[in-house]
N, C-alpha and C positions, 0 to 999 in steps of 0.2 A: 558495757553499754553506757551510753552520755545519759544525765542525767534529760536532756531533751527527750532521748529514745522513750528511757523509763517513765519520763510524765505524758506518754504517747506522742509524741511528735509535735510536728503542727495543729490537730483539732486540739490534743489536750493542752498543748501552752497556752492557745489561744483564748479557751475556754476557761483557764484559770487568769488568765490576762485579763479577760471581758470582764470576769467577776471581778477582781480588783478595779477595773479603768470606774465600772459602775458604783461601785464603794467610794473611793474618793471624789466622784462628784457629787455622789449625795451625801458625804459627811459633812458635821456638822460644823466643824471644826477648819477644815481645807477646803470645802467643796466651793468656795465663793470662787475662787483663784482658777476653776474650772467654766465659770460661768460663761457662753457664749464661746466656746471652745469646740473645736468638730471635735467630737469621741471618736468615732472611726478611726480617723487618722492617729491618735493618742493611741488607741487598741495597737493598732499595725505598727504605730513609730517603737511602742513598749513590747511586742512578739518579736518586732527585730532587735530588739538590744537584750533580751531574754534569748534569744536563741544563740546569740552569741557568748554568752557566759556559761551556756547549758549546755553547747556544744553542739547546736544545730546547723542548720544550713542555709539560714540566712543571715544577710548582713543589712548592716545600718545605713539608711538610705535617709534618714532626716537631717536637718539641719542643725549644726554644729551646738550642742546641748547645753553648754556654760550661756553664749551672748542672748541666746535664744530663753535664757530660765534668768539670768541674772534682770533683765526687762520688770519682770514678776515680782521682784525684792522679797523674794522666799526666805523667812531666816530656819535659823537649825531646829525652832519648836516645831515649826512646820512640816518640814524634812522631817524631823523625828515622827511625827503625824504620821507621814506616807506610809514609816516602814512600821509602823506598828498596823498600819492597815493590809498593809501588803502581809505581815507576815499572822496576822490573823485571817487573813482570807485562803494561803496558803496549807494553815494548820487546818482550817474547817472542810478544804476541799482533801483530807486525806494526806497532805505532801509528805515525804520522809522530813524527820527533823533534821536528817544530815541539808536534805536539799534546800528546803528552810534556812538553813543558817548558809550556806553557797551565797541562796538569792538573796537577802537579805545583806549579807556582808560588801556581795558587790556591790550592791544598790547603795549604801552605805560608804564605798569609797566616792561617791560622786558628789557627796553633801560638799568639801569646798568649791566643785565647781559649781554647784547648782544654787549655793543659800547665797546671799549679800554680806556674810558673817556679823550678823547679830543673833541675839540667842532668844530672844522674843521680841514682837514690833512694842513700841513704845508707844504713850497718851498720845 
């Protein structure tokens, strides 16, 4: 069984998706970088790149993820942010810790395409 099957499919990825997409725009910390952002689409663009690690059946339909985040000048405190929230929202909704570290680790190879490589923004 794919780890997709085991977190239910579609509703349950989604449902853990939502919860995360909702978490980092109301944190405290990152949520500015979300401001005036459609959620929706961030939900849906993040169940199709989750479902693709997990072993579902959909694929990635958004636009090209580095030019499209590099825009943002995300650095790695920030990224590091994300997966601490992703991987606390993941633990509280029940996830296996094996799955947990899966999602997390991928999500985790993407920081050089995604941060601007600084390690926190400057004065």
């Amino acid at each position: 069984m794919s780890d997709w099957d085991e977190l239910g499919g579609e509703t349950g990825v989604r449902a853990l998706v939502q919860a995360f997409v909702d978490r980092v725009f109301d944190d405290m910390i990152i949520g500015f970088l979300f401001v005036g952002k459609d959620r929706d689409r961030i939900v849906q663009h993040e169940l199709e790149l989750a479902s693709v690690h997990l072993g579902g059946p959909l694929g990635y339909r958004g636009r090209p993820i580095g030019p499209l985040h590099r825009a943002l000048r995300i650095n790695a405190g920030q990224f590091r942010r994300r997966l601490a929230v992703l991987r606390t929202v993941l633990r509280e909704r029940g996830v296996a810790e094996e799955v947990v570290s899966r999602w997390v680790a991928h999500d985790q190879r993407l920081q050089p395409v995604v941060t601007d490589g600084t390690d926190c923004a400057g004065p």
